[in-house]
Backbone as a ProteinNet text record, in pm:
[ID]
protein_1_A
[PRIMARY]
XXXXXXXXXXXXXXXXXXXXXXXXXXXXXXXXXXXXXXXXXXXXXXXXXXXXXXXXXXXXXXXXXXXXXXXXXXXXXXXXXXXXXXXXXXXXXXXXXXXXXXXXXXXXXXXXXXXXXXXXXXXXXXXXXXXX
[TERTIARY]
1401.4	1338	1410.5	1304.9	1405.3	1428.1	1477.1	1565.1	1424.3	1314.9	1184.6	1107.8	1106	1023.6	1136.7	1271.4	1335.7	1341.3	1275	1256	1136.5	1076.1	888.6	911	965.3	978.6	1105.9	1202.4	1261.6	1169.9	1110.8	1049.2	931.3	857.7	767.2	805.8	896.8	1020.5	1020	1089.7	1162	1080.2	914.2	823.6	836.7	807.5	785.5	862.2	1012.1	1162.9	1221	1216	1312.2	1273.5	1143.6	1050.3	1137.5	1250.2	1341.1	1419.1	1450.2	1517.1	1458.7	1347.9	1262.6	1199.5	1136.1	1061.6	1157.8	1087	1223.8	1091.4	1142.4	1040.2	937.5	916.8	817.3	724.4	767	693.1	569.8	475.5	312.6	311.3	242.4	204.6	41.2	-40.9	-170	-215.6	-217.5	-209.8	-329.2	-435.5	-538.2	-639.9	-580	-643.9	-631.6	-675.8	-684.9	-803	-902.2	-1045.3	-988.8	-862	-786.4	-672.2	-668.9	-525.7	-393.9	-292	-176.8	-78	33.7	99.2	204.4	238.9	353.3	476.2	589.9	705.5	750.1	896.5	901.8	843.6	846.5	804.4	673.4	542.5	442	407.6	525	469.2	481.9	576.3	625.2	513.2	504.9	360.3	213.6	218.8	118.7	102.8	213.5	274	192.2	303.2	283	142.6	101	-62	-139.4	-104.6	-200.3	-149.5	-4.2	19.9	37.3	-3.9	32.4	-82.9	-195.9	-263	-250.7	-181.8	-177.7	-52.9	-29.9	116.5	70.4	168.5	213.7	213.4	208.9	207.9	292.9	194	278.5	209.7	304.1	264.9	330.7	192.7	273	248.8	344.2	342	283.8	200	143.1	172.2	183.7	199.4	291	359.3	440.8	471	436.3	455	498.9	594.1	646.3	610.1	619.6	602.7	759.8	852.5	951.2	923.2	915.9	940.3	840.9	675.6	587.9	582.2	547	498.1	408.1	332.7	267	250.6	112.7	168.1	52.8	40.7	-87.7	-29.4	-97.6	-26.6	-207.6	-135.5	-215.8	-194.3	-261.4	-202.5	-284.1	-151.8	-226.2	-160	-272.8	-264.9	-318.5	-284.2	-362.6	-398.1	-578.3	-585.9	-722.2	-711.1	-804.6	-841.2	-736.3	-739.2	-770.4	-816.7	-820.9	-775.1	-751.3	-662.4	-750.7	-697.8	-734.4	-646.1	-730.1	-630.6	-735.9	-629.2	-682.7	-591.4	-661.8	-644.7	-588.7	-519.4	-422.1	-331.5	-415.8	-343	-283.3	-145.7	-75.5	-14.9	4.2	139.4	191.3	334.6	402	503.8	556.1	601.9	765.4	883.4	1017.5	1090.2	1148.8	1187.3	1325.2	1442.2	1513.7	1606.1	1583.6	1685.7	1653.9	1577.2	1534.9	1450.5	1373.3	1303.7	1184.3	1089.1	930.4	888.8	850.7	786.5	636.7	562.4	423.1	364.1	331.2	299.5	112.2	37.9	-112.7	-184.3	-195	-277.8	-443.5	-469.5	-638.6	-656	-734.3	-826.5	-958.6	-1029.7	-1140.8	-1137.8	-1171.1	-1162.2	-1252.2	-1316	-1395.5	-1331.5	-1251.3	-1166.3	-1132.4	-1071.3	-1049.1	-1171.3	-1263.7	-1373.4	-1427.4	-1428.9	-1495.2	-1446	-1262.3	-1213.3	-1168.7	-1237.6	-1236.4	-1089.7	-1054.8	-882	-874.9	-950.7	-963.8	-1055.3	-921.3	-1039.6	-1205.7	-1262.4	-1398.8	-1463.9	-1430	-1460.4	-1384.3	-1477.6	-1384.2	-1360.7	-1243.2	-1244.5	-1118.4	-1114	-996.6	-1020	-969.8	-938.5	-1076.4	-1178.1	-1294.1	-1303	-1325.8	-1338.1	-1444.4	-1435.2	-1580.5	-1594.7
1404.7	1299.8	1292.4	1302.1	1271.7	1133.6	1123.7	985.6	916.1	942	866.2	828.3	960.6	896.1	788.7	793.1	716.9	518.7	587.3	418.7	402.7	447.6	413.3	316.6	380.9	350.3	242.1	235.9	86.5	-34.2	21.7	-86.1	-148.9	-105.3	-103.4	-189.7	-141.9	-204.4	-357.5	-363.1	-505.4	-596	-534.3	-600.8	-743.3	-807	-955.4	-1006.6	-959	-1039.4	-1017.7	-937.3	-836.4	-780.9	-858.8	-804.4	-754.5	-873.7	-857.2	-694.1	-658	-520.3	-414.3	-433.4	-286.1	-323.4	-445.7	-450	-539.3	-591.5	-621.1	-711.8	-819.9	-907.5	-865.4	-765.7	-667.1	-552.8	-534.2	-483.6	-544.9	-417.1	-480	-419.5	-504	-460.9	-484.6	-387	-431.4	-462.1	-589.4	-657.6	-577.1	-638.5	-606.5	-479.1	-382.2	-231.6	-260.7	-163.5	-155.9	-231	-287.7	-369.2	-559.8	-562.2	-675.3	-678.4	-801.6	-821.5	-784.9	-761.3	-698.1	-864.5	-903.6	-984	-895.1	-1017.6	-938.5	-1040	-961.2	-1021.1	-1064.2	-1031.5	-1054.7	-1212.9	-1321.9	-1431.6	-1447.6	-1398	-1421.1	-1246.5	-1186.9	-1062.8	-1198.4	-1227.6	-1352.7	-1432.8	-1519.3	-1589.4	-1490.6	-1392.1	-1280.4	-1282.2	-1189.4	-1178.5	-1241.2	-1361.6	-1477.8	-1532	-1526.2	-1557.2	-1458.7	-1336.2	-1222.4	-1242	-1224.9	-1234.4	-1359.4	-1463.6	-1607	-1599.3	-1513.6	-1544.6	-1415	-1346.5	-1194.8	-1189.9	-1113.1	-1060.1	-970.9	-883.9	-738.3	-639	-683.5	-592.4	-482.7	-384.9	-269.4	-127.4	-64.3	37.2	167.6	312.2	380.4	516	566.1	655.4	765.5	849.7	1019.9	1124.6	1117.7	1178	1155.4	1172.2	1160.5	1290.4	1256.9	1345.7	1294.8	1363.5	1298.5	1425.4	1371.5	1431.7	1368.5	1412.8	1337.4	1186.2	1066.7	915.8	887.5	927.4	923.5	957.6	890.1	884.7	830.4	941.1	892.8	914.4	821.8	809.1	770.9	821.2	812.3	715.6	617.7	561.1	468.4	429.6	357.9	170	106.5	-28.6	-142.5	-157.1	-250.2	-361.3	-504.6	-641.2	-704.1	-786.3	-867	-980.8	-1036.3	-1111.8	-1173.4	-1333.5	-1394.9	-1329.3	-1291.4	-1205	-1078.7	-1017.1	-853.1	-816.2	-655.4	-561.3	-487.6	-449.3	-441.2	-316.9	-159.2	-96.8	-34.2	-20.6	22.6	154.3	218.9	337.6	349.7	335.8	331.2	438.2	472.4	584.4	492.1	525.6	434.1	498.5	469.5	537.5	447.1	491.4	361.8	467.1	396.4	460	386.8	487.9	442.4	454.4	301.8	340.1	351.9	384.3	428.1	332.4	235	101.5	162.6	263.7	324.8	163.5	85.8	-13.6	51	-21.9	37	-59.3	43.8	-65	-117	-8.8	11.7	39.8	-46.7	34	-60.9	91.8	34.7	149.2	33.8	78.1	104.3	197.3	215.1	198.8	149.1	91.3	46.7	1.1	-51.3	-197.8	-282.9	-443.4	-453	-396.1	-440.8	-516.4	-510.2	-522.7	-639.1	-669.4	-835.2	-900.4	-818.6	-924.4	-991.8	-892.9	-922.1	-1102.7	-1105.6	-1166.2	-1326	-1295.7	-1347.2	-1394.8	-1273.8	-1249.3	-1193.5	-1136.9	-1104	-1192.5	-1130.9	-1254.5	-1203.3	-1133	-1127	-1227.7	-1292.9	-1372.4	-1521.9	-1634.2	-1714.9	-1818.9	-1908.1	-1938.6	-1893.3	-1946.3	-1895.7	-1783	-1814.5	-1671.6	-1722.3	-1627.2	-1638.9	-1612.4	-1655.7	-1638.7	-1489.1	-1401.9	-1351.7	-1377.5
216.4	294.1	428.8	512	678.5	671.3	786.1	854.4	927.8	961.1	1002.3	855.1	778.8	625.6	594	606.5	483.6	552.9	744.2	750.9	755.7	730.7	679.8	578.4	475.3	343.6	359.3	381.4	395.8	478.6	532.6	576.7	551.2	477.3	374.7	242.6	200.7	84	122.1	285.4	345.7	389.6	441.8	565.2	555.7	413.1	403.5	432.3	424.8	420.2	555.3	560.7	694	819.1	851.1	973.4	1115.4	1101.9	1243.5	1207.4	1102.8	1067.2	1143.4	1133	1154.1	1276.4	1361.2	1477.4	1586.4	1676.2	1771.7	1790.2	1920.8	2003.9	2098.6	2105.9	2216.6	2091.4	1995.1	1894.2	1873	1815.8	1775	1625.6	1534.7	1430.5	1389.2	1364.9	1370	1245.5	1175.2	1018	983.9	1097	1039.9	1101.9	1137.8	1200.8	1343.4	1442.1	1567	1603.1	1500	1537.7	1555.6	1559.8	1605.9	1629.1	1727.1	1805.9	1694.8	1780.5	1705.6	1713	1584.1	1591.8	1702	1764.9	1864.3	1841.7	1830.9	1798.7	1605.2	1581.1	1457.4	1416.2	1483.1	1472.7	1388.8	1528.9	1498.1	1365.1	1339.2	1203.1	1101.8	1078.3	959.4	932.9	1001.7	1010.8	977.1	1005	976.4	857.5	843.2	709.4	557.9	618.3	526.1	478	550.3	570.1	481.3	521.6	432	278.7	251.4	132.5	42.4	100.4	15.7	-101.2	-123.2	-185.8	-314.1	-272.5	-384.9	-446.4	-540.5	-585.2	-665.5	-720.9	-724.5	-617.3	-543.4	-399.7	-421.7	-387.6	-436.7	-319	-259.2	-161.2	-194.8	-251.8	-312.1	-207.4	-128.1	-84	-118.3	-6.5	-84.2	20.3	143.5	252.2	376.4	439.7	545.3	651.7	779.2	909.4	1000.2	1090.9	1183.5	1327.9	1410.5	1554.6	1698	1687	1741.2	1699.5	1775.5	1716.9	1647.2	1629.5	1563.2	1459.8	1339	1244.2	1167	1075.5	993.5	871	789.6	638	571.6	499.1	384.2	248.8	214.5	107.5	41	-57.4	-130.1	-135.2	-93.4	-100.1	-222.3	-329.1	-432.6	-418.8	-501.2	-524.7	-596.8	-665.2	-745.1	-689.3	-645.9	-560.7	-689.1	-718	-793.6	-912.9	-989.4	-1094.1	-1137.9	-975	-978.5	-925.9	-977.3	-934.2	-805.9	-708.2	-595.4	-555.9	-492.8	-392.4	-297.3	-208.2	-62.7	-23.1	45.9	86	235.2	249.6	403.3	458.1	590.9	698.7	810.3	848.2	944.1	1015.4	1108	1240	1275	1318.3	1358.1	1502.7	1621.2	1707.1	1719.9	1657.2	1681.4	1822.5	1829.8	1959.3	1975.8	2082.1	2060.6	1992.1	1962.9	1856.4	1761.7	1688.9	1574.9	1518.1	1554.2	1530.7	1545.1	1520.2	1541.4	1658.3	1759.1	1865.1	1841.6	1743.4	1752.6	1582.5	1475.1	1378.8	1403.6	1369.8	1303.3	1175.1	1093.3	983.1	995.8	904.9	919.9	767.5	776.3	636.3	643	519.9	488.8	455.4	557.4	541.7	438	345.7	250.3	138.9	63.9	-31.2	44.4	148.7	182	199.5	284.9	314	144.2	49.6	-57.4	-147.9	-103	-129.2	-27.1	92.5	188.3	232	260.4	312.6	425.8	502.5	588.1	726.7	873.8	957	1014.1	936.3	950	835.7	795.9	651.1	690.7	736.4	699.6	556.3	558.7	435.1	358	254.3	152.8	9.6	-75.5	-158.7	-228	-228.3	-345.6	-456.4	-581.9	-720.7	-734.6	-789.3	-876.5	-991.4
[MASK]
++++++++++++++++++++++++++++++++++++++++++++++++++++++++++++++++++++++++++++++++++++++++++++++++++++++++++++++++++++++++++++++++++++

């Protein structure tokens, strides 16, 4: 494992707890894809954060792929949760851009908002966690 996979993966591990570890105050993280604004600053990730996950647990992100290009990287993974009593995964391609603090100045995920919209977790849906 290189030294870019092995902070993918710590930081992945830390995101909920440890946002300031891995991003700085000028960092973007795009919660919800490049089809919306990015939280900027560890502050407003926390609050992000918090928000996406107050309603799920087992959160679980299982790596399948990793490439790097000098500070760029990217990563194929699988993202599961248990949200209103189902099991839920999503299929997620991400890049993230390290800067020289070895912090991430830049990470965005690509996914399918379906799986939130369904659950109305996502901000194309408003409202809170829906039953099926």
């Amino acid at each position: 494992m290189d030294r870019n996979e092995k902070l993918v993966r710590d930081m992945f591990a830390n995101l909920f707890t440890a946002a300031s570890d891995y991003f700085n105050e000028t960092s973007e993280f795009y919660i919800w894809g490049p089809g919306h604004p990015p939280a900027v600053g560890t502050e407003a990730m926390k609050k992000g954060f918090q928000a996406v996950i107050a309603p799920l647990s087992d959160i679980n992100f299982e790596f399948h792929e990793f490439a790097s290009i000098g500070d760029i990287v990217f990563s194929r993974r699988t993202d599961s949760f248990t949200v209103a009593g189902h099991r839920v995964e999503v299929g997620v391609v991400g890049y993230g851009v390290i800067g020289p603090d070895r912090k991430f100045s830049k990470w965005v995920d690509f996914f399918d908002l379906m799986p939130f919209d369904q659950f109305h977790l996502s901000p194309n849906v408003a409202g809170g966690v829906r039953k099926l």
